[in-house]
N, C-alpha and C positions, 0 to 999 in steps of 0.2 A: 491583490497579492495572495498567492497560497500559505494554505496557514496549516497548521499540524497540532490537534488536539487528542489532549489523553483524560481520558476519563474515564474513574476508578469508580466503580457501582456493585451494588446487593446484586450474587448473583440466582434475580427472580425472576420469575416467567411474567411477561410485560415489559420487564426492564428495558431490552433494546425496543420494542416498540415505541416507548413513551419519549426516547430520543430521536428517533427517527421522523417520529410525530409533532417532535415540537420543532425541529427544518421544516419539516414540511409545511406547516400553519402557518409561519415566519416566512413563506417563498426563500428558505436559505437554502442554494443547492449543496449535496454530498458530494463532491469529486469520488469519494471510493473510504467505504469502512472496511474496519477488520475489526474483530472481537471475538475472545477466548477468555477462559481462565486463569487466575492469576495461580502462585504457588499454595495460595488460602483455595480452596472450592467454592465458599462462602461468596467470593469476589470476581466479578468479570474486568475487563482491560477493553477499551473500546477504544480506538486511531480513526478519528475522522480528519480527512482533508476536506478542507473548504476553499472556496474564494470569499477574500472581503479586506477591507480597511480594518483599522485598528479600533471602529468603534462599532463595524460590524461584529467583531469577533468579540468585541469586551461584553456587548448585546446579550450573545449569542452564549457564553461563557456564564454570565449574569442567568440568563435562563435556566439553562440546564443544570446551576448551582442551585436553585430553587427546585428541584424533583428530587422528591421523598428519598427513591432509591441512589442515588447521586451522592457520594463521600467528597470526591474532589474532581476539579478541572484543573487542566493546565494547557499551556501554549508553548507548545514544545518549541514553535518557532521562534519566542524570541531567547533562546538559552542553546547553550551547545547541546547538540543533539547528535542520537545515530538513528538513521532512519534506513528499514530498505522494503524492499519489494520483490516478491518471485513472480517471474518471467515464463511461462510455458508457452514455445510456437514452435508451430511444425511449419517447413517448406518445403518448395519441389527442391529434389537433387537429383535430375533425373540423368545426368550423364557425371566422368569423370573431374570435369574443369568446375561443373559446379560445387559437387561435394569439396575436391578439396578448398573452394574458395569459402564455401559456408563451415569448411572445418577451421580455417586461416582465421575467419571472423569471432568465433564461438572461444578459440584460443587467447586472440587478443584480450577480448574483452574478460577474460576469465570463465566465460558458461561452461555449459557440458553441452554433451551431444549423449541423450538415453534414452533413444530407441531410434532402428531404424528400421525402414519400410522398402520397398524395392524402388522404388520414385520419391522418397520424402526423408526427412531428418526429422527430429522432434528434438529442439535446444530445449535447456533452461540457464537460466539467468539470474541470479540473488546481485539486488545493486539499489542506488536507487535510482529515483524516477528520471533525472538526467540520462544516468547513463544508459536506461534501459531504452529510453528516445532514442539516443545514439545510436545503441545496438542493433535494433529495429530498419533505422536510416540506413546500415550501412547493409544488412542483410535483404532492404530494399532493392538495393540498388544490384547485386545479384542473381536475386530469385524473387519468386513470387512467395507471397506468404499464404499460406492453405488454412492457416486457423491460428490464434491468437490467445492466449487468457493471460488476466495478469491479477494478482491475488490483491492490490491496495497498498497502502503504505503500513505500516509498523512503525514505530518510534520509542524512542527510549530516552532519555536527559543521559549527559557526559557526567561521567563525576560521582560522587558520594552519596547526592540527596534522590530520593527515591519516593516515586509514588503510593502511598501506602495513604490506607484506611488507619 
């Protein structure tokens, strides 16, 4: 099962290594981090997706609450949550039927189209990781994909209660 973890840390030089470091010791794989500063400077914000059971992740949760720099963890997955992800991929458009078909696609799905090349499109896409599959599948299915990047998940809790130090 994909799981969605936040964790609030000091933010000090070592700090994401010694998370990073402790999946890695554990063979727990990272699906894809993010991490920035919170509205404190003091404090970093780190979204790791993983795979695992409910007693991988309580493990894994249990760990990383034992490091120095570490204030709180949380499991965004089992609580409402908003989660997304940005999207950058360029494809061929290299005649008329294609553009407007990868313009038709980028529409639906809400993306942009911000830049273009004399052969190519360059979308983005804010969503999350479902739809950005989707998006992907459907812009398969018309052109070739030239290049890809996709920035990781984000996450946030619904509601009142907030991650803080």
């Amino acid at each position: 099962m994909r799981r969605i973890l936040s964790i609030l840390l000091e933010n000090e030089p070592g700090s994401l290594s010694r998370i990073v470091g402790l999946f890695s010791q554990r063979a727990y794989n990272i699906d894809s981090l993010t991490v920035g500063t919170t509205d404190d400077n003091t404090l970093s914000r780190i979204t790791i997706t993983t795979q695992g059971d409910d007693r991988i992740v309580e493990q894994i949760t249990k760990q990383v609450n034992k490091l120095v720099d570490v204030l709180k963890v949380i499991d965004l997955t089992d609580m409402p949550n908003i989660e997304r992800e940005l999207l950058l991929v360029k494809v061929y458009a290299k005649d008329e039927v294609t553009r407007a078909s990868v313009t038709r696609i980028a529409d639906v799905y809400s993306g942009a189209i911000i830049d273009m090349g004399k052969q190519s499109y360059t979308l983005q896409l804010i969503s999350n990781a479902e739809k950005i599959e989707s998006f992907l599948d459907m812009l398969r299915h018309e052109t070739d994909i030239v290049e890809l990047v996709r920035s990781g998940a984000v996450g946030i809790g619904r509601g009142d209660k907030a991650l803080k130090g």
